[in-house]
Backbone bond lengths (Angstrom), bond angles and torsions (degrees), N, CA, C in turn:
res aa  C-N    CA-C-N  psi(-1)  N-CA   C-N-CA  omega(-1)  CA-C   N-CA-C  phi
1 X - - - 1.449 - - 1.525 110.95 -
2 X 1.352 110.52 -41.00 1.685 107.95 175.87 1.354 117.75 -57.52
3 X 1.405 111.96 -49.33 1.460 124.19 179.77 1.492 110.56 -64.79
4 X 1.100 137.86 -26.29 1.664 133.68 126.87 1.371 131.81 -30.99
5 X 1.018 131.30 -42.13 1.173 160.44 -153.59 1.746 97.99 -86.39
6 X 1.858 111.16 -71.06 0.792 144.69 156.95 1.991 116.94 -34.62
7 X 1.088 109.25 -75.87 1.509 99.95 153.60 1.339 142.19 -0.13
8 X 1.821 98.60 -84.96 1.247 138.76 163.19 1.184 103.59 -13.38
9 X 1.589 102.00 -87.74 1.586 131.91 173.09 1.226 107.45 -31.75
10 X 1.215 139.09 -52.93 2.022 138.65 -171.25 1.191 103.73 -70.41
11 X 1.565 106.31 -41.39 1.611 109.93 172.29 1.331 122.76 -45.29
12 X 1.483 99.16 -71.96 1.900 101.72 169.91 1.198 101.75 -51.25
13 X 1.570 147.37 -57.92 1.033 120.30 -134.98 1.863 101.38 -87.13
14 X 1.058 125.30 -2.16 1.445 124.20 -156.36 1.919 98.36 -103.84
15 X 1.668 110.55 -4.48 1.410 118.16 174.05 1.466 103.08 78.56
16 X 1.530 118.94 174.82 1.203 128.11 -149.69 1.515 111.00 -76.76
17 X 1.642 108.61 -14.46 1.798 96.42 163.39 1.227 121.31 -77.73
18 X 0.960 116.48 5.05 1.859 116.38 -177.69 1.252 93.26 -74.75
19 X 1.378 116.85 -35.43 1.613 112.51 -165.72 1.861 109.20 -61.55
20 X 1.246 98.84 -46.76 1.501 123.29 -164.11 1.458 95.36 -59.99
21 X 1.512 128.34 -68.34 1.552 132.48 156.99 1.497 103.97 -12.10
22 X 1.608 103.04 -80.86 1.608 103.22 176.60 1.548 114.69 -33.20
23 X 1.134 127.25 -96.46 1.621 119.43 -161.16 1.563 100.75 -46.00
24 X 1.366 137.13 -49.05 1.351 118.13 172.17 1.368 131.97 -48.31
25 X 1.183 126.86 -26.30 1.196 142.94 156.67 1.955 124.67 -66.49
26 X 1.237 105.25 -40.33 1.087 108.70 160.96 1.936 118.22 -85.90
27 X 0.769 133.60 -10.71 1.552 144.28 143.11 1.234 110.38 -60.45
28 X 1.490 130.68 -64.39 1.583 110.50 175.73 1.338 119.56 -56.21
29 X 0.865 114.53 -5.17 1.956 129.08 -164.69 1.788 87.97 -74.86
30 X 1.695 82.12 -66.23 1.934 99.90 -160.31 1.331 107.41 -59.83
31 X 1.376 125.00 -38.33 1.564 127.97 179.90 1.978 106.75 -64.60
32 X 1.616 107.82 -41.12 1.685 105.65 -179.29 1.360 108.65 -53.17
33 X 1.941 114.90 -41.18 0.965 118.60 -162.13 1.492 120.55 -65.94
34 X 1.630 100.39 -44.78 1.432 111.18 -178.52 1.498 116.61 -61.84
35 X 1.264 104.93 -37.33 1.685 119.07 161.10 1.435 111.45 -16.95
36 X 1.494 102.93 -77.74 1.166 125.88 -165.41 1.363 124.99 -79.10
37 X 1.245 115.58 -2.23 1.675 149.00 143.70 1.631 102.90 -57.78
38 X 1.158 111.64 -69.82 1.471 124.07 -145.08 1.190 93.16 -92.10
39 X 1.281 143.33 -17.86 1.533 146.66 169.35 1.587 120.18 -4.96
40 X 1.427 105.60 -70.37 1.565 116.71 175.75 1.164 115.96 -88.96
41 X 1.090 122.61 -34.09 1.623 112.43 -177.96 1.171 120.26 -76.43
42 X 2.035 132.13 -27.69 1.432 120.22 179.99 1.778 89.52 -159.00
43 X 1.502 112.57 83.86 1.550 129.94 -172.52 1.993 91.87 -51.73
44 X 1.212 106.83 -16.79 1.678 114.37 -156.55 1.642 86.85 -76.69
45 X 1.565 106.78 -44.54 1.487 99.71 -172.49 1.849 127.20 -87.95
46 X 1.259 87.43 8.07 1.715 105.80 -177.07 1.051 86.40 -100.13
47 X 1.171 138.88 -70.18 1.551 124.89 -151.46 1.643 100.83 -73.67
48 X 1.121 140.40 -15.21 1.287 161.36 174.83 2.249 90.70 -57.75
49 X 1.498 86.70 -71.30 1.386 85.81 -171.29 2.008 119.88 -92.14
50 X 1.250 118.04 22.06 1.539 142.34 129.53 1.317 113.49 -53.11
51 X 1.262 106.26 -56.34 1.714 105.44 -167.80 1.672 113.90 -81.06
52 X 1.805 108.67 -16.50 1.144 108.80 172.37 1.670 124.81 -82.04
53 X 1.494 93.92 -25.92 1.561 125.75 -172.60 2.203 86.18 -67.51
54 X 1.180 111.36 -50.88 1.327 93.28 -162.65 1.938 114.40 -86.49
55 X 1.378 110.36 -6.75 1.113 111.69 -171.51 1.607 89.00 -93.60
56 X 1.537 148.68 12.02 1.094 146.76 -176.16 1.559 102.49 -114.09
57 X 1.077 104.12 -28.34 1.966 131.72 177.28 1.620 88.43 -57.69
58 X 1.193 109.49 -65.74 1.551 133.27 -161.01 1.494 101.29 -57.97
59 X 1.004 120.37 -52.52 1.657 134.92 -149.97 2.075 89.43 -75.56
60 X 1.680 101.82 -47.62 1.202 94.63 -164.03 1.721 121.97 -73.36
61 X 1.733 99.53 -6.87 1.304 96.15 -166.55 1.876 94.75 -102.72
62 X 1.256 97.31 -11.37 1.669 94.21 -178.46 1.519 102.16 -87.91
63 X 1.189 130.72 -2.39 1.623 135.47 -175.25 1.383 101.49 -101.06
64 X 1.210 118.86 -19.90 1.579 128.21 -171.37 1.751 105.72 -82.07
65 X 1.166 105.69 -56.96 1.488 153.92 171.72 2.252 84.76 -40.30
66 X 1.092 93.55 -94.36 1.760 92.03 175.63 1.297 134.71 -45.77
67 X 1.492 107.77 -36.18 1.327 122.00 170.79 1.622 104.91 -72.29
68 X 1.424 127.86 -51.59 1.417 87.59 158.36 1.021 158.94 -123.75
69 X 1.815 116.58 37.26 1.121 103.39 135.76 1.588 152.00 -61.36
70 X 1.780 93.64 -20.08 1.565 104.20 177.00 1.872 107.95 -59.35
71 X 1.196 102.74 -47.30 1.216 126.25 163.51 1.767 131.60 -21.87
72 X 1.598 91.65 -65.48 1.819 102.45 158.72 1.449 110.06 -67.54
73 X 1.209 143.17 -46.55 1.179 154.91 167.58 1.152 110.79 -10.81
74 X 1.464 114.40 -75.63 1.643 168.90 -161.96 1.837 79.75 -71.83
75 X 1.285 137.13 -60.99 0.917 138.79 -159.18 1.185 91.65 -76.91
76 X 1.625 147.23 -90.62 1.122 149.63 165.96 1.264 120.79 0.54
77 X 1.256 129.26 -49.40 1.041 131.95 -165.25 1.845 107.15 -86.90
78 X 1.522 119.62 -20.31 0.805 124.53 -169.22 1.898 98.96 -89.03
79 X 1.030 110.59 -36.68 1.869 113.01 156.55 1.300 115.60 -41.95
80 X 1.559 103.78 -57.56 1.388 100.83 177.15 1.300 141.48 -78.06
81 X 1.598 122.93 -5.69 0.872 142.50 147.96 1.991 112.20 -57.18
82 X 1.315 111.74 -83.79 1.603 118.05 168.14 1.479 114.89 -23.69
83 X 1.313 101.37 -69.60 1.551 105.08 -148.81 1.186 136.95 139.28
84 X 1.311 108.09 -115.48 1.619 126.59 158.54 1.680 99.95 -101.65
85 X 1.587 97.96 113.97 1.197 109.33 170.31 1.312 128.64 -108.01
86 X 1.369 133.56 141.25 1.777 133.68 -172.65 1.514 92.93 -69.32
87 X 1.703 97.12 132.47 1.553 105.27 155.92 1.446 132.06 -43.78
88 X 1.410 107.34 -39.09 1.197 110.86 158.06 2.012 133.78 -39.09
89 X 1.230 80.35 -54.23 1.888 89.72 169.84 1.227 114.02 -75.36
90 X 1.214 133.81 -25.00 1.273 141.23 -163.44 1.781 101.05 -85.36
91 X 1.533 109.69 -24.99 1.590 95.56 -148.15 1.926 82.67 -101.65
92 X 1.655 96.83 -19.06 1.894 95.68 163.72 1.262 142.42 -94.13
93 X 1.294 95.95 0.29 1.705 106.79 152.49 1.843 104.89 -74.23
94 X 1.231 98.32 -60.61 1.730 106.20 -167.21 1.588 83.05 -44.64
95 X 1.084 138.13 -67.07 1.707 129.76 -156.78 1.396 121.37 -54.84
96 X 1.347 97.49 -38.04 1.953 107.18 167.48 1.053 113.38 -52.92
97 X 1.429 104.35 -47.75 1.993 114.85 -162.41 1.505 102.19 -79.70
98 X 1.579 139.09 -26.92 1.329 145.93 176.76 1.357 91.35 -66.06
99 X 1.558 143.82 -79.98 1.412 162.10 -103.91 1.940 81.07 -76.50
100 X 1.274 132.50 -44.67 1.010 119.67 -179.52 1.136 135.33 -87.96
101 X 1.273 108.39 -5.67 1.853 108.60 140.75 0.823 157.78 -149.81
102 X 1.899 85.74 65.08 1.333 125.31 169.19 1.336 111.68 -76.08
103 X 1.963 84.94 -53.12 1.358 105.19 178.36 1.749 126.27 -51.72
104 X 1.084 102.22 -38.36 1.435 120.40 -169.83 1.634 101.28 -79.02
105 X 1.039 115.66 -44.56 2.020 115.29 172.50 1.300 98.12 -52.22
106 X 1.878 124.06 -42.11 1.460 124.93 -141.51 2.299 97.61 -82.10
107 X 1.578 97.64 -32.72 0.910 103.73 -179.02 1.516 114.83 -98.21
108 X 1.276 131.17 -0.56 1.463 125.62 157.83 1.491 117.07 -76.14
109 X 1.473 112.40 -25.04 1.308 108.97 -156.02 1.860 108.27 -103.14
110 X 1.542 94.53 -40.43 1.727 95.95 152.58 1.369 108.69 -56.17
111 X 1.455 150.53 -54.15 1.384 137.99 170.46 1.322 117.70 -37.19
112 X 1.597 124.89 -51.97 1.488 130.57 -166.54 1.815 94.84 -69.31
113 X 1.383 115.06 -42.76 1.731 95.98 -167.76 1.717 87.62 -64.41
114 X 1.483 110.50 -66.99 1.650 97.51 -175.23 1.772 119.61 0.17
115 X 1.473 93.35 -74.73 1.646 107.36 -161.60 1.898 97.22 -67.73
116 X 1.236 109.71 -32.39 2.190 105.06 174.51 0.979 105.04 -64.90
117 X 1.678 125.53 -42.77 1.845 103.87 154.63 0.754 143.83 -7.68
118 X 1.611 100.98 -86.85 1.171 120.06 -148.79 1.963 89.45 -89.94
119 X 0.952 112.00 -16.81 1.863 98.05 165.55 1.350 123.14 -70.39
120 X 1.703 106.21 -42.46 1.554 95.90 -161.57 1.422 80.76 -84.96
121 X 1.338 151.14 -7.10 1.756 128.33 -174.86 1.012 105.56 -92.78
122 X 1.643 133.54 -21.15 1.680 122.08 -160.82 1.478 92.18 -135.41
123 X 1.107 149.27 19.92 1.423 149.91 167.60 1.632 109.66 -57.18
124 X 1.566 110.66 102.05 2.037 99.26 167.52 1.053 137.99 -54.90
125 X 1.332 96.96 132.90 1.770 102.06 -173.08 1.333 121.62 -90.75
């Protein structure tokens, strides 16, 4: 429940692409899964949803990737506006603007083992 809790919190704090990461990340999930459902009965529709599973992999780490640089930007500019800014503010902007692609590495790379799974276990011989 904490680690829910916890989430939440990175979520808000990482701004409205964290969200976008999120459902992409949970979509590559649902596409590995169905994969691995659909395995024997229609290989046409597994590998169908592999290829969807990784272009959602893709999406989340390149959204992560933009979000934060827009992010340092956003940060930068807010230095340059101020002035002399406290380390303190400085080291919590940088943490906002990281949180999204952290997230986005965290959810490309759980996707990629997903999909090495499900290749090296169900690959035809």
């Amino acid at each position: 429940m904490f680690s829910l809790i916890l989430l939440g919190n990175r979520l808000q704090e990482g701004g409205p692409a964290m969200y976008i990461i999120f459902l992409a990340f949970l979509a590559s999930l649902i596409f590995i899964v169905i994969a691995f459902v659909k395995r024997r009965k229609d290989s046409l529709v597994a590998q169908k949803m592999i290829s969807l599973a990784a272009e959602c992999s893709l999406i989340a780490l390149v959204v992560g990737c933009l979000a934060s640089v827009v992010g340092i930007i956003q940060l930068f500019d807010m230095v340059e506006v101020l002035g002399d800014v406290s380390p303190a503010l400085f080291s919590g902007g940088l943490k906002v603007s990281l949180l999204t692609i952290t997230f986005g590495l965290f959810s490309f790379t759980v996707a990629r083992i997903g999909i090495l799974i499900y290749k090296w276990s169900f690959t035809e011989k």
